[in-house]
C-alpha positions, 0 to 999 in steps of 0.5 A: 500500500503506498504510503500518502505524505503532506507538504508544505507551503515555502514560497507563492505567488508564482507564475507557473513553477516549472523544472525544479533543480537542486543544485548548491544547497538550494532550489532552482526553478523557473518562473513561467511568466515572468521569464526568471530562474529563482533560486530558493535557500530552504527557508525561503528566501528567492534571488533572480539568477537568470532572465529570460524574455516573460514570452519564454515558454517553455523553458528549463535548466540545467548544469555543464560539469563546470557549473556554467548554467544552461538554459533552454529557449523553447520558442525560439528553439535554442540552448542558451549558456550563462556567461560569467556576466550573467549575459545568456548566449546561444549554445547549440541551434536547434531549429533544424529539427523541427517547428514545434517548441522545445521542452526539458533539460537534462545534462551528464556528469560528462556534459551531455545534454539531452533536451526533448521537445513538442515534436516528440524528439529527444536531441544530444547536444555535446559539450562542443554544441554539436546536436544529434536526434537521438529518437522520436514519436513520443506523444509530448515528451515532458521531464527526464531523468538519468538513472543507473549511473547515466545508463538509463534515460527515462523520459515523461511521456504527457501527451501518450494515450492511457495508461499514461507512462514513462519511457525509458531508454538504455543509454550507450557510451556515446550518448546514444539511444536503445531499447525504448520501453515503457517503463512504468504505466501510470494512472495521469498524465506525467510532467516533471519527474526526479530519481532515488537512491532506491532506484524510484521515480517520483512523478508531478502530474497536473491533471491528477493534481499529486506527485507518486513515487513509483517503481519501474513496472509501475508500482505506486509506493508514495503519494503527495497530494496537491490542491492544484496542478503538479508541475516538477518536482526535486529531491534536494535539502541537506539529506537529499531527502525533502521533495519539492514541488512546483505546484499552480492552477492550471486553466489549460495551454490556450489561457496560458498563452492567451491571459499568461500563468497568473500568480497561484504558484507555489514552491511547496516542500515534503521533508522524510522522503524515504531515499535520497535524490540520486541520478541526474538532474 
């Protein structure tokens, strides 16, 4: 039986939370609406770390090795690297490999980045920006996740019809994509994801309006209900162990796009997760 645990409120007023990161003691995330990458101490306190135009949207984060942010510029279909000025450049073009926005970020211990998009890609670029499409005919593929060392890739596929599920892929030596499975069937749509040390995945879903951990092959062990829609979520804190949770109101992608996000959102925190943040991001 899984086991349904609480969270609690550490900052709102946001526009639409998205891709939270746990990076150097504190709680990364990006303020859909507002075009800002926060981040967070664990008492709350926000700072502005990057900014982007309050059009960008989709965007989402992550670390070279070196500690140089990436940021990816959905719209306009570019990876963008912070120099030390805090100024954004373009890392990798990624315009190429189709019309549709693209989506989610996550980088190697070797500097590898995988980004996914809305035409169902998932895209290498490698640490000298060269790009590559690594695989395709995901329905929206949504948050990822690199397990096992980085042999692993799991990827939320939103937009698949039911069940619902994550994808997972095995990962070769050169960064390339094999063995695509569904690796765990789920009851909602899934959005932003992060692993465990045990091996687990826990999953923000809108619609179904909690975060699951859950098992490959789609064991339910933990649930943490919202009172709005689920975005992402981290495992980070001092003992890796607190999940955090990028939660909003969700009226639907056309209203977003048409009135903007509004300002339901919150940063929420559930301390005494049972196993510590592990795999990246």
């Amino acid at each position: 039986m899984s086991t349904v645990r609480t969270a609690e409120v550490l900052i709102e007023g946001l526009g639409l939370p998205e891709s939270t990161r746990w990076h150097k003691g504190r709680i990364w995330l990006c303020n859909w609406g507002a075009g800002e990458v926060l981040a967070v101490t664990p008492d709350g306190r926000s700072v502005v770390m990057a900014r982007v135009a309050p059009q960008t949207l989709p965007f989402s984060i992550d670390w070279l090795p070196d500690g140089r942010l990436l940021v990816i510029d959905g719209p306009q279909r570019r990876l963008l690297l912070q120099d030390s000025d805090g100024a954004l450049q373009r890392f990798a073009d990624l315009t190429a490999l189709g019309s549709s926005p693209f989506n989610e970020l996550v980088v190697d211990a070797e500097g590898n980045a995988y980004v996914n998009g809305g035409d169902g890609l998932v895209v290498h670029v490698s640490p000298g920006g060269i790009v590559r499409q690594l695989a395709d005919g995901l329905e929206w593929p949504n948050g990822m996740a690199l397990l096992d060392d980085g042999r692993t890739l799991v990827i939320a596929d939103s937009g698949a019809p039911a069940p619902r599920q994550l994808v997972g892929f095995d990962v070769a030596a050169d960064g390339a994509l094999s063995g695509r499975r569904v690796w765990a069937p789920l009851p909602n749509a899934p959005d932003g994801i992060c692993a465990d040390a045990d091996g687990a995945v826990w999953v923000a879903s809108v619609p179904g309006q909690h975060c699951v951990r859950v098992r490959e092959g789609g064991e339910v062990l933990d649930i943490v209900e919202l009172d709005r829609a689920g975005f992402a979520c981290m495992l980070g804190g001092p003992d890796g162990r607190t999940l955090y949770i990028a939660a909003a109101e969700w009226q639907g992608m056309e209203r977003l796009m048409r009135e903007g996000p509004g300002v339901s959102g919150q940063l929420l925190a559930a301390p005494g997760q049972p196993a510590a943040h592990a795999g990246r991001p």
